[in-house]
N, C-alpha and C positions, 0 to 999 in steps of 0.2 A: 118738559121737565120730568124726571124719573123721581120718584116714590119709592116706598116700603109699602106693598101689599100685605096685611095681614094677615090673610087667609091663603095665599097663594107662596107664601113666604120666601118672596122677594122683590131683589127692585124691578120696575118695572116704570115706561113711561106714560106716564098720564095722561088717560082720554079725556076732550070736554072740561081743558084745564084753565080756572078763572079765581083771582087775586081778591084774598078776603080781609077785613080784619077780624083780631079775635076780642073778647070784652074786653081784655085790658090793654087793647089798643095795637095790638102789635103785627105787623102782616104774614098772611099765610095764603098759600095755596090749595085747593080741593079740588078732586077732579075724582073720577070714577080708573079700575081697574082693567084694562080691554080685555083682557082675558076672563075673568070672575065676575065686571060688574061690580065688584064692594067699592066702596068709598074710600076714596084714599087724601090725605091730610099732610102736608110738609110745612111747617112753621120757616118763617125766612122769604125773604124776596122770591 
C-alpha cells in the first residue's frame, strides 16, 4: 500500500505494513518508510 512520507516528501510504498484502528474507531494503516525509516500513517482500508 503507498503512503505520503513526510520527510522524504513523497509517496512511497509501505514497508512492514499492518491494519490499525484509531480511537475513534475508524481503520487505518502504518507501516514504516524504506527509504528514511519514519513512520508513515494512511487512514482507510
Amino acid at each position: 500500500m503507498q503512503a505520503y512520507c513526510v520527510k522524504c516528501r513523497a509517496k512511497r510504498e509501505m514497508k512492514d505494513a499492518k491494519a490499525i484502528k484509531m480511537k475513534n474507531g475508524k481503520p487505518a494503516t502504518q507501516g514504516t518508510c524504506p527509504v528514511c525509516g519514519t513512520k508513515m500513517f494512511r487512514i482507510g482500508k
